[in-house]
Structures are given as structure tokens and as C-alpha cells.
C-alpha positions in Angstrom: 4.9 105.4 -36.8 6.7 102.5 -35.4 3.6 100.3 -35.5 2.9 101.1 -38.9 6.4 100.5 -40.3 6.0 96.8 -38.7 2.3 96.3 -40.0 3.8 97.3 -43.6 6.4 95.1 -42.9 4.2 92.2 -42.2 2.2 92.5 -45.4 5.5 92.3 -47.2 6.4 89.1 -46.4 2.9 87.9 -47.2 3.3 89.2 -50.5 6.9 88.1 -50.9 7.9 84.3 -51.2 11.4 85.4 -50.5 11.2 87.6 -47.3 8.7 84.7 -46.2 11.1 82.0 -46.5 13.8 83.6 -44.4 11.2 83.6 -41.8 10.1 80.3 -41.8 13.4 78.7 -40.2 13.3 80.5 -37.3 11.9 79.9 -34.5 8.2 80.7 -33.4 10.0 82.9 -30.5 12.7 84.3 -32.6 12.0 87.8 -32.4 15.5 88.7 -32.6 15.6 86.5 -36.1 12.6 88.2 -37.1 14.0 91.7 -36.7 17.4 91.1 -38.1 15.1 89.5 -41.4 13.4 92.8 -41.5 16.3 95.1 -40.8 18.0 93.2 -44.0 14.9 93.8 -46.1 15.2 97.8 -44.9 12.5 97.8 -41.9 14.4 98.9 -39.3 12.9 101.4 -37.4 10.4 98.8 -35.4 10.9 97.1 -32.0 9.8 93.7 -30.7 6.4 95.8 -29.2 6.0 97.2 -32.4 5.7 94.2 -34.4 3.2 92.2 -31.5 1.0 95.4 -31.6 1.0 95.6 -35.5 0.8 91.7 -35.9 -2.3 91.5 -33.4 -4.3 94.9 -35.2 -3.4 93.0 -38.8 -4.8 89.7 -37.6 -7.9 91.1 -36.0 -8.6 93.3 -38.9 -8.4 90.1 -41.4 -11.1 88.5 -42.3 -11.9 85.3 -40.4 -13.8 83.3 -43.2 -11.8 80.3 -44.4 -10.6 80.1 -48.4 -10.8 76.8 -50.0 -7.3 76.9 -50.4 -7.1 77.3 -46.3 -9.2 74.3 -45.7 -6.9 72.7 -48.2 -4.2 73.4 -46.2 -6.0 72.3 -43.0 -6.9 69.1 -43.9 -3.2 68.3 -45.1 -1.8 69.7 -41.3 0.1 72.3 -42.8 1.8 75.0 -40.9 0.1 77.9 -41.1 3.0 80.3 -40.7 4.5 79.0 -44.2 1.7 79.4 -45.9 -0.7 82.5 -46.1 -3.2 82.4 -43.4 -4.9 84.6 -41.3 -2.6 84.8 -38.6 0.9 87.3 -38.7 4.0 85.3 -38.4 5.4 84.8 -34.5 2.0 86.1 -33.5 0.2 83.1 -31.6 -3.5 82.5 -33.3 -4.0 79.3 -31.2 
């Protein structure tokens, strides 16, 4: 249940601008950032584990084909953890 409660997590701060911005100064490695972001927004119940394992099923289960708006966002070197991509944040896609 753990792993769930961080995969729903992760799809809210995709779908909030909000949660997403108080993720975006931390650090890629930050993990103890990331969980007090989450605990604020009422996700508490999820360890460090739990949001790799959940990050790494939501990423594979993604779909891989770029958006115009991603190549967009490629071309102008954006970083792809402040903007929606296919990759959860603090999970390394590289």
C-alpha cells in the first residue's frame, strides 16, 4: 500500500503546479526534501523505497513517444524535472 500511496503521490505533483514547484528547488538527491514536500501535502505514509519503487513502475508504464510540446522543450535544453516529461521527479531517466 506504501508503493501505491507514493505512485499517487507522484501523479499529483504532475497535475499540480503548486506541489511541483516546491519540488523543483531541491535537490535531484533530496529525498528527505521530497518527503517532507509530500508529508506537507498529506502523503505520509511512504518511505524513500517506496517512492524509487513507485517512481520506476510509473516511468516504465509511461508511454515513451515524445509530444511536440517535449521536443519543444528539448530543443530549448529545458529541465525535464520542471516540466512534465516522462520521467518521475528524483528518479534518474538518464
Amino acid at each position: 500500500m506504501s508503493q501505491e500511496n507514493a505512485l499517487i503521490f507522484i501523479r499529483r505533483v504532475y497535475d499540480d503546479d503548486t506541489l511541483m514547484a516546491k519540488l523543483v528547488p531541491l535537490g535531484y538527491e533530496d529525498m528527505d526534501g521530497l518527503l517532507r514536500v509530500a508529508a506537507d501535502a498529506g502523503f505520509d505514509d511512504f518511505s524513500a523505497g517506496d517512492y524509487l519503487a513507485a517512481a520506476q513502475r510509473w516511468t516504465n508504464a509511461r508511454d515513451t513517444e515524445l509530444a511536440d510540446s517535449d521536443l519543444d522543450l528539448i530543443a530549448g535544453g529545458a529541465n525535464r524535472f520542471v516540466y512534465k516529461t516522462n520521467c518521475a521527479p528524483y528518479l534518474s531517466c538518464d
